[in-house]
C-alpha positions in Angstrom: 11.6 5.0 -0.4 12.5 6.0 3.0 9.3 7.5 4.8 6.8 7.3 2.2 4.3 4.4 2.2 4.2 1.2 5.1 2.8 -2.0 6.1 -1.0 -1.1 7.0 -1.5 2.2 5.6 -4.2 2.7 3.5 -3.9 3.9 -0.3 -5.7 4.8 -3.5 -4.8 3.3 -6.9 -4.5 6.2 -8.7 -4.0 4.8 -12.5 -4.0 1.6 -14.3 -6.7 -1.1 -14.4 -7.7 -1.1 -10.5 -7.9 2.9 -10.4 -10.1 4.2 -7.9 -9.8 1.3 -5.7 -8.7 1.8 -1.8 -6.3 -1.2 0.1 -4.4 -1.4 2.6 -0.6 -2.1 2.3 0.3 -5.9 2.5 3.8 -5.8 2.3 6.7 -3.6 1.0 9.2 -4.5 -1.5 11.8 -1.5 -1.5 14.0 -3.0 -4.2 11.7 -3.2 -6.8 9.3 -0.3 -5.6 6.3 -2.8 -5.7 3.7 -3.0 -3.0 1.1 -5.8 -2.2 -2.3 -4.5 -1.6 -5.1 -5.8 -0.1 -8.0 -7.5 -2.7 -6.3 -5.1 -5.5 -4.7 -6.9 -8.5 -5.7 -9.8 -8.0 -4.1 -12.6 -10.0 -4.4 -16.6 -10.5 -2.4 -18.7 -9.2 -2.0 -22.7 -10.1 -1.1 -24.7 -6.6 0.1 -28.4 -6.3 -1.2 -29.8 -3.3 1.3 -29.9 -0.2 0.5 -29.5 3.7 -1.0 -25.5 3.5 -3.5 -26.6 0.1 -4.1 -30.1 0.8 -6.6 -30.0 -2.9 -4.5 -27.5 -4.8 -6.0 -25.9 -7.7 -6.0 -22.0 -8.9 -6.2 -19.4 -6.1 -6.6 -16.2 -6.4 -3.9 -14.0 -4.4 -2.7 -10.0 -4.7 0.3 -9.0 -7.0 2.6 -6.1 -6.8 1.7 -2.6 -7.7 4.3 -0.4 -8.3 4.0 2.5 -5.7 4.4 5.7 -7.9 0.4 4.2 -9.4 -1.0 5.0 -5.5 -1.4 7.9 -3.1 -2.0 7.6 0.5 -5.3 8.5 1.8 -5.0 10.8 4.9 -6.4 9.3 7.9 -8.4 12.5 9.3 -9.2 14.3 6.4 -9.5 11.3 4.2 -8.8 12.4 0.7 -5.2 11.1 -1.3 -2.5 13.3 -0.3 1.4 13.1 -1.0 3.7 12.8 2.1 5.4 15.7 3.6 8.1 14.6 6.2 8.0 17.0 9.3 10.2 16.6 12.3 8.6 17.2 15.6 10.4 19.5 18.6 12.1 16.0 20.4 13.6 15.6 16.8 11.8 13.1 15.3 11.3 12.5 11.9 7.3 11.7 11.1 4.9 11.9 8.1 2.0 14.3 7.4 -0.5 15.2 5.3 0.3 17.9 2.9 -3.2 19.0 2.5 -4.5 19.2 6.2 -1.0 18.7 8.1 -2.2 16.0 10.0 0.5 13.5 11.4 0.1 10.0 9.1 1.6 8.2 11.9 
């Protein structure tokens, strides 16, 4: 996965049932190529009471997307671009747009 998406950038589902939808990125799982995003997917859960849900019952919580169904949206120009990595004069690696070249990070 190396550069492509992290924690707190924002994305676009871009097919399945939440397309269209914009979140930002919960958490990364790299092994699986799944990300949690932010009120997209969201599932049922059944709880058993214990210290964090003293009532327990169903809650609804995110699950995993896999990341090849989302696009991140550039933060300047604002439309769903893929990720080009660039490395800067100092010599370090960064993302950008690859519509407006804008630096993602």
């Amino acid at each position: 996965m190396g550069l492509d998406l992290k924690k707190n950038d924002t994305v676009l589902v871009m097919s399945g049932d939440e397309k269209g939808k914009k979140g930002r990125v919960l958490s990364v799982d790299k092994e699986k190529n799944r990300l949690i995003i932010e009120s997209v997917n969201m599932i049922k859960k059944h709880m058993k009471p214990n210290k964090q849900y003293s009532q327990g019952g169903i809650i609804d919580k995110e699950g995993p997307v896999h990341r090849s169904n989302v696009m991140l949206v550039c933060t300047k120009c604002g439309k769903p671009t893929r990720i080009k990595n660039t490395i800067l004069e100092n010599g370090k690696k960064t993302r950008s747009c690859k519509q407006c070249g804008e630096v993602v990070d």
